[in-house]
N, C-alpha and C positions, 0 to 999 in steps of 0.2 A: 563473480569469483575470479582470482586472481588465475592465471595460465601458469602451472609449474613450467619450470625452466628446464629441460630435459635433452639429454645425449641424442643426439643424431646417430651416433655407433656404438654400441656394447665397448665397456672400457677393453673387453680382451684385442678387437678389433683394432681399437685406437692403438694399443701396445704391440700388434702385430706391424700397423703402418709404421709405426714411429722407428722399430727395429730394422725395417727393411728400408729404411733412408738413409741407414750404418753404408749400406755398399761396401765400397773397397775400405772402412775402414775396423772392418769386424772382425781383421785379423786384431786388430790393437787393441778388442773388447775382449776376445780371446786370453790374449796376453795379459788383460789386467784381471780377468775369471781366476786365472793359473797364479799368478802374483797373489792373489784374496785369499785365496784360497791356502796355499802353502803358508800364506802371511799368517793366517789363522791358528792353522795347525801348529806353528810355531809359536803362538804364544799361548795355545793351551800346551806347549812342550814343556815351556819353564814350571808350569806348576803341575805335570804332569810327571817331570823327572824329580821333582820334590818329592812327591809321590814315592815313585818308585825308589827314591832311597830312604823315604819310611820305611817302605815294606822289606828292603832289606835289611835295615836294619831289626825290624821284627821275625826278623828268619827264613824271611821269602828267598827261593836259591832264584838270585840276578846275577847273570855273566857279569853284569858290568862291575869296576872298579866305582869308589865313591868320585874319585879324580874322574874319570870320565865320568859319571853322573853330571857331576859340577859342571864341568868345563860343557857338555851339550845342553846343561837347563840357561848356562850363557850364551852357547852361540846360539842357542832360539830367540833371547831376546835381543839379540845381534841380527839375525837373520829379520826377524819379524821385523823392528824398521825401516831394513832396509824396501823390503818386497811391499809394507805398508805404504812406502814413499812411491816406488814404483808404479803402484794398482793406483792410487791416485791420481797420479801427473797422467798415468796412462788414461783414465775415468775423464779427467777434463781435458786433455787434447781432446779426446772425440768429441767431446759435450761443446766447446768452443770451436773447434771445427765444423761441427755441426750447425752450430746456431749462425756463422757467416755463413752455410752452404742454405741455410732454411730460408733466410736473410734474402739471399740471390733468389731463392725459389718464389717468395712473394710476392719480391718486386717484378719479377716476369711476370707473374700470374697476374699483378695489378697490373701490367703495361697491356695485355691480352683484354683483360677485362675493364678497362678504362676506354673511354673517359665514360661511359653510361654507369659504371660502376659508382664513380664519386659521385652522378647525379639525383643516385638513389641512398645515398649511407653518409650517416655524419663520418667526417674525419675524423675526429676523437678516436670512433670504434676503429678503424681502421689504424689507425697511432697507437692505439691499446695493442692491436694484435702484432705489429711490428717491434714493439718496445718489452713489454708488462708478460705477453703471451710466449714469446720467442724467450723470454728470461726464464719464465717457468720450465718451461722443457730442458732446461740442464739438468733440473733436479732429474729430469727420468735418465738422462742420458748420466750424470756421473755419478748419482746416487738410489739406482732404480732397480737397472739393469745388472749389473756387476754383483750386489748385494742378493739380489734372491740368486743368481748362479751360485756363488760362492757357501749361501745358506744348503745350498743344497749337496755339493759337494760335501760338506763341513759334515751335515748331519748325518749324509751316509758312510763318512769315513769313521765317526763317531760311534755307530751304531755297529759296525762291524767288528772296529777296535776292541770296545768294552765288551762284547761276545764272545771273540775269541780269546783275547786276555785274561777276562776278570768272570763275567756271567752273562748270558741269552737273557737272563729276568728285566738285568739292570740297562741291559741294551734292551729290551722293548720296553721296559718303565722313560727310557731315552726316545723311543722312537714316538711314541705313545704324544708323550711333550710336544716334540720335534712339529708334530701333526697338527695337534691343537693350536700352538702358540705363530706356527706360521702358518698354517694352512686355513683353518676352521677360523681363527679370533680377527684375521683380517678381512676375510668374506663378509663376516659378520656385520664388522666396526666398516667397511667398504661399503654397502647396501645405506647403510644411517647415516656418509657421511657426504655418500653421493649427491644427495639432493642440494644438500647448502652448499658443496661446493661448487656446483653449477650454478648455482643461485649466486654465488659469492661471486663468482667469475662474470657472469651475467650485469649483476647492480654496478663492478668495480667497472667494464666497459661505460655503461651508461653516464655515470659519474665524470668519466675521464671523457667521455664525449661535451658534454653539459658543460662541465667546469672549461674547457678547450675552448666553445663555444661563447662561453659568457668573457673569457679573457680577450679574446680577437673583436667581441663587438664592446669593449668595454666603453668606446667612446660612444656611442651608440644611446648606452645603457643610461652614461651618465648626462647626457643631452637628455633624454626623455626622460630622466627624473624615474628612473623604473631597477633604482639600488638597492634600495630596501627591499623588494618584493622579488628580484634576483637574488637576493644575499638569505631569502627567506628558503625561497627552493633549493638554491646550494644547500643548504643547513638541513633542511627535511633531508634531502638527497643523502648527505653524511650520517643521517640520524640512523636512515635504509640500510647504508654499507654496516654501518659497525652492527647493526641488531644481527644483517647476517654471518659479520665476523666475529661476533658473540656466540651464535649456535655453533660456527664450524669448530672455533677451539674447544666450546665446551664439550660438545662429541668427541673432539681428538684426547680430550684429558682422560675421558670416560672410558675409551678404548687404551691409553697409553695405560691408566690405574689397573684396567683388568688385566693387561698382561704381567703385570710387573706381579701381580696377585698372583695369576696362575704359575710364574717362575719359581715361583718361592712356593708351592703347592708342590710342586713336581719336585724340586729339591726334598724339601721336607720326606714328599714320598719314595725317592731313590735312596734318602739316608734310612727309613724306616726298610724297605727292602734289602738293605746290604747288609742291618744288624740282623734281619733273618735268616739271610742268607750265613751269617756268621755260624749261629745257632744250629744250624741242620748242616754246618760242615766248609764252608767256604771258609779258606785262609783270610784271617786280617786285611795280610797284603794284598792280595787279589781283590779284595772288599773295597780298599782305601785307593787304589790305582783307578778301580772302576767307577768308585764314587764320584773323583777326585773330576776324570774324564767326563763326568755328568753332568758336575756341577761347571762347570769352565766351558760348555757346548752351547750352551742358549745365547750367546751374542748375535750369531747372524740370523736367529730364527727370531729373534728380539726387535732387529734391523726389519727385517719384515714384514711383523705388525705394525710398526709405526709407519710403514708407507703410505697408507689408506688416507691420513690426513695428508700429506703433501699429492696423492696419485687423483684425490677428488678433482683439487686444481689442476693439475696436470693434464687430467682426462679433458676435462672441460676446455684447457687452452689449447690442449693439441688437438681435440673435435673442431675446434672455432679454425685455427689455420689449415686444419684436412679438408674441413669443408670450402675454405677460400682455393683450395689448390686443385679441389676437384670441381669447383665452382665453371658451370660454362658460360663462355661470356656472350652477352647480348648479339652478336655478331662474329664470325668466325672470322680473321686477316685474311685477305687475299692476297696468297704468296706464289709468285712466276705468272702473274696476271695478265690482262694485257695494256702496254703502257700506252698514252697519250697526251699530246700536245694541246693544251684547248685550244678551242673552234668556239664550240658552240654547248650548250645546254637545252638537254628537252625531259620536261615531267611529263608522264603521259599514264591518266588515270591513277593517282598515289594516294594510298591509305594505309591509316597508320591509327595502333590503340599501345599505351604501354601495358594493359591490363587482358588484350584481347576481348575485352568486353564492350568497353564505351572508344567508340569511336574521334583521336583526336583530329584529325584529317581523313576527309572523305574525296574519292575521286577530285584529285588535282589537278588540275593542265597550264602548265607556263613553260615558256623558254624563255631562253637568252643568248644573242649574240655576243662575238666577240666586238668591243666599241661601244657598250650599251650600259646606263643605269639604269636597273632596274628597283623599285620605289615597293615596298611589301606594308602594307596599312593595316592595321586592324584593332582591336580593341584587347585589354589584358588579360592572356590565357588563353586566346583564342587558336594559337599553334605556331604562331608565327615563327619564333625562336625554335620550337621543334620541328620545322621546318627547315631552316637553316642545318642544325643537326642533321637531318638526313642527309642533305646534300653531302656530309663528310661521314654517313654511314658507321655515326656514334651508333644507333640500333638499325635492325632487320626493319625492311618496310615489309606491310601486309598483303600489298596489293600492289599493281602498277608499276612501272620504271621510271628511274631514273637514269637519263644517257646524255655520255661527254662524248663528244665525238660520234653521237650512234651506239655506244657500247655502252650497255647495261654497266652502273655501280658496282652489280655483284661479281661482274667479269671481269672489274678492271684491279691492277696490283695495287693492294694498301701505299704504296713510297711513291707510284704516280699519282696518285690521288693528292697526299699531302702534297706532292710539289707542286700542284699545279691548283690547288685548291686550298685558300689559308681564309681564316675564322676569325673575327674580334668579337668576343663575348662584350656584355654590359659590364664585366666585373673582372680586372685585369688583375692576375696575379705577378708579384713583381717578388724576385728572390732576395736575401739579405743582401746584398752587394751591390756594386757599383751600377751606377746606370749603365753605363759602357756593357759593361756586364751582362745587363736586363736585354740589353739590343741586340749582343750578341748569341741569344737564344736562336732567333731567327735566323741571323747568317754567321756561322762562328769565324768567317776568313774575310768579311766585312773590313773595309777600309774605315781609315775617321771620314773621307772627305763624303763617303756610302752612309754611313751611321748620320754624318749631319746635315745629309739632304733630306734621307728621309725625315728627320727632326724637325726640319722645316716645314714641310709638308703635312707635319702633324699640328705643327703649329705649337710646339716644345721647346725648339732650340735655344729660341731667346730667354726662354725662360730656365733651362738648361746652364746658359751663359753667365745667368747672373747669381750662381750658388757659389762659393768660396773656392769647391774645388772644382767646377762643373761636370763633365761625364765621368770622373772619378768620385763624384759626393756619392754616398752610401743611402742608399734608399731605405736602409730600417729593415729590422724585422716585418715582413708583412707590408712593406710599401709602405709604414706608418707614416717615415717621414716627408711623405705628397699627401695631394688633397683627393679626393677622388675623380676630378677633374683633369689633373697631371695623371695618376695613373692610366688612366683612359687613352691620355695622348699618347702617352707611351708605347701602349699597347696597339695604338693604332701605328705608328711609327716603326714599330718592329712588322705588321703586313705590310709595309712599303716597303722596309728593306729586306723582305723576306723575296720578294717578286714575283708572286703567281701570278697568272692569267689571270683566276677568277678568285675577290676578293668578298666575302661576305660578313655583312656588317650590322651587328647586332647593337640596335642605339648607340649610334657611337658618338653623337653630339647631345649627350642627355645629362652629362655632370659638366658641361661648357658653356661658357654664358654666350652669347648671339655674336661678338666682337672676333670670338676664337671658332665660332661656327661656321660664319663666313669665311676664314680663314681653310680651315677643314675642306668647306664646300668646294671650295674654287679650287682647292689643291685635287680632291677626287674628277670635279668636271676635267681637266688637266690630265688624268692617268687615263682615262676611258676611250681614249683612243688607241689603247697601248693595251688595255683590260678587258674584263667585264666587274660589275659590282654590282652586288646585289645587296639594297639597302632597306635594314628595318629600322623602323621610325614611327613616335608617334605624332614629332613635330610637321605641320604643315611647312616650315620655311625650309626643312629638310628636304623634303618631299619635292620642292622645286625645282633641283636637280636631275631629276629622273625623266630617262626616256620614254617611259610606262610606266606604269604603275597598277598591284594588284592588291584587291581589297580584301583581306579574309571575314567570313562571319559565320559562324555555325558550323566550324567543322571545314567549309567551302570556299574555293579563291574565283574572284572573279576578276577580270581584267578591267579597271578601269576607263571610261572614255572622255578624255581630253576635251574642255570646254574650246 
């Protein structure tokens, strides 16, 4: 059986957090409630001083002149666009203010919770909730908030007016309405519509993960002949979104039908209340004023009901980014740490599971001096690479230490750590921009003549040299326009120009043919005097260069002994 997709937080919760992220700007939510509100009453004015000069001219004693009649059912519809225009502009400043302020809140909360974060979640879902998720919450924020305030001012200014003016009957034949169509038909239609829009929110993620996925490996896709049976699952996958954005609308119609039914119920019934009211003594006028005021009141209790189809998605995307903000990350920064210079590296007893169950390293023991290649061997999956990771305290270890200088990992400051400890993954990521560009990630005050030693070293430069524009050619969306080969060098070329002490190196001669390996090799034996390097490899000709070497199998490292 399928897992229903379900809220993490009661939507009132979610509507409680989303409000108190207003801050300092809920004076200007204030002011567009006051703006809505007046804006409303003003435009049940014009049809309300129609009204009132029916009923005098039916005999009703009204101070007012027909000239003044006229001239205030104008300036309400004078008034009312202006304050309409106001309550708007004022609804999306906060709404767009907000969304740069949510904006900044997630990309802190991903730089805290990164890099273990991305090595557990497709990008897609995380690109959903940055783009798709961050979009949907204007709806609460310009047309959420403001609207049931205003509903609420409206119907109780309504309900008192037509009581003291006209009749108590016809003001609770009003209130009666008021309660039903905002209060009770929303609940209702909210409960039914809950489910698919979290489901809706849910498949539209997965989708935009999938589809993200199948774009970026598309060359991938089209080498192994595996188009059709991609293009199959895209197509199922669409076939999932729309079935469930087939239920959400059809529920939203269901609910929009029943209200519009019940408004015209309660009209009908107010107009039959004021002809009785006629009958056992009530003036015409007072009849036609109150009716009048009845009928012209259901727009923000209208507004209301229909929020339940936009508030499903809403709940849903504002649960998904509540939970990334309160989300804690794999390891807490160490900030005022203590800082150091490398020397030296010592693991002593390290274990580590990502599940707390199965164990992916068990009691570890290696060092490394400063001067030294260190050689990490092992078979695939066996930890090697999350090993590396620890050394930069991507996740909490379970057990044991890790120490620079003698000082535990978890003692030392996150900004010493990066400086003196840089990483080259298997799989370089390179930005849309210039190579120059790509290099100046690692040092941004980088000289050219810094930029094209370390390119040497990489064993790039020349081939750098020979592009049209060279470290100004545009590397593509995604690095596309290199092979995975040049990306590599790249990446290795930015830890040279980056300068740590201690460089670790995740196959970094695995998309390079043996000509450009050599090259590599001799350039790293070359910095080790100057270094440490700690190199994973499944190549034996790699392996040559190492001062040690340790073997991983089962979980366990062993130190290798030199024939």
């Amino acid at each position: 059986m399928k897992k229903q997709a379900k809220l993490r937080r009661s939507g009132a919760k979610i509507m409680a957090s989303l409000i108190l992220l207003l801050g300092s700007l809920s004076y200007i939510m204030i002011l567009a409630v006051i703006n809505g509100s007046i804006g409303f009453v003003c435009a049940m004015g014009v049809t309300l001083f129609g009204a009132v000069g029916v009923a005098k001219a039916l005999g009703e004693a009204i101070a007012l002149s027909y000239g003044w009649i006229i001239a205030l059912a104008i300036g309400c519809g004078v008034l009312r666009g202006l304050l309409r225009y106001l309550e708007q502009y004022s609804n999306h400043y906060i709404a767009f203010r907000l969304l740069a302020t949510l904006r900044d809140k997630i990309f802190g909360a991903l730089r805290t919770l990164c890099p273990a974060k991305l090595e557990s979640k497709q990008k897609g879902s995380i690109i959903a909730m940055i783009t798709s998720d961050i979009e949907t919450l204007e709806v609460f924020y310009a047309h959420t908030i403001s609207p049931i305030c205003i509903a609420v001012v409206v119907s109780l200014s309504v309900f008192l007016f037509v009581g003291f003016v006209s009749s108590w009957y016809l003001a609770l034949i009003a209130l009666i309405g008021f309660l039903t169509i905002g209060i009770i038909v929303p609940l209702i239609s909210s409960s039914a519509l809950k489910e698919s829009g979290v489901r809706y929110r849910k498949e539209f993620s997965s989708f935009n993960g999938y589809f993200l996925d199948s774009i970026k490996g598309i060359k991938d896709i089209v080498l192994n002949n595996t188009g059709s049976k991609r293009k199959d699952e895209v197509n199922a996958r669409s076939v999932v979104l729309l079935k469930e954005t087939k239920k959400m609308k059809r529920n939203t119609t269901k609910a929009s039908a029943i209200t519009e039914l019940l408004v015209s119920l309660f009209i009908v019934a107010t107009l039959a209340v004021g002809i009785a009211l006629v009958i056992n003594g009530l003036s015409v006028g007072k009849m036609i004023i109150g009716v009048v005021g009845v009928f012209g009141s259901f727009g923000p209790v209208i507004a209301i009901s229909a929020l339940p189809g936009n508030l499903t998605q809403t709940f849903a995307s504002g649960d998904r980014v509540l939970n990334l903000l309160s989300e804690k990350p794999a390891v807490s920064p160490v900030v005022n740490g203590a800082g150091f210079e490398y020397q030296d590296l010592k693991v002593e007893n390290l274990s580590f599971s990502y599940d707390k169950e199965r164990e992916i390293l068990t009691d570890i023991k290696m060092h490394a001096q400063k001067g030294e290649i260190i050689g990490i061997v092992g078979e695939s999956g066996c930890g090697k690479s999350t090993f590396l990771k620890l050394l930069l305290r991507f996740w909490q270890k379970d057990k044991g230490a890790i120490k620079y200088n003698n000082i535990d990992i978890d003692n030392v400051d996150e900004n010493s750590l990066l400086d003196n400890v840089t990483m080259v993954s298997q799989v370089t990521y390179l930005f849309d921009d210039t190579i120059e560009e790509n290099l100046r990630v690692a040092k941004r005050d980088a000289t050219n003549e810094e930029m094209e030693n370390a390119c040497k070293m990489a064993s790039i430069h020349d081939f750098i040299m020979t592009l049209p524009q060279g470290y100004q050619t545009k590397v593509g969306a995604l690095g596309d326009n290199l092979s995975a080969g040049e990306k590599q060098r790249i990446g290795l070329a930015r830890a040279f120009l980056r300068g740590s002490e201690l460089i670790l190196l995740d196959e970094p001669t695995s998309n390079v043919d043996s000509i450009n390996e050599g090259i590599i090799l001799k350039a790293l034996k070359e910095q080790k005097n100057k270094k440490s390097i700690i190199l994973v490899s499944h190549r034996e000709s790699t392996m040559a260069i190492a001062d040690r070497i340790y073997n991983v199998k089962d979980g366990k490292m062993y130190e290798q002994k030199r024939a």
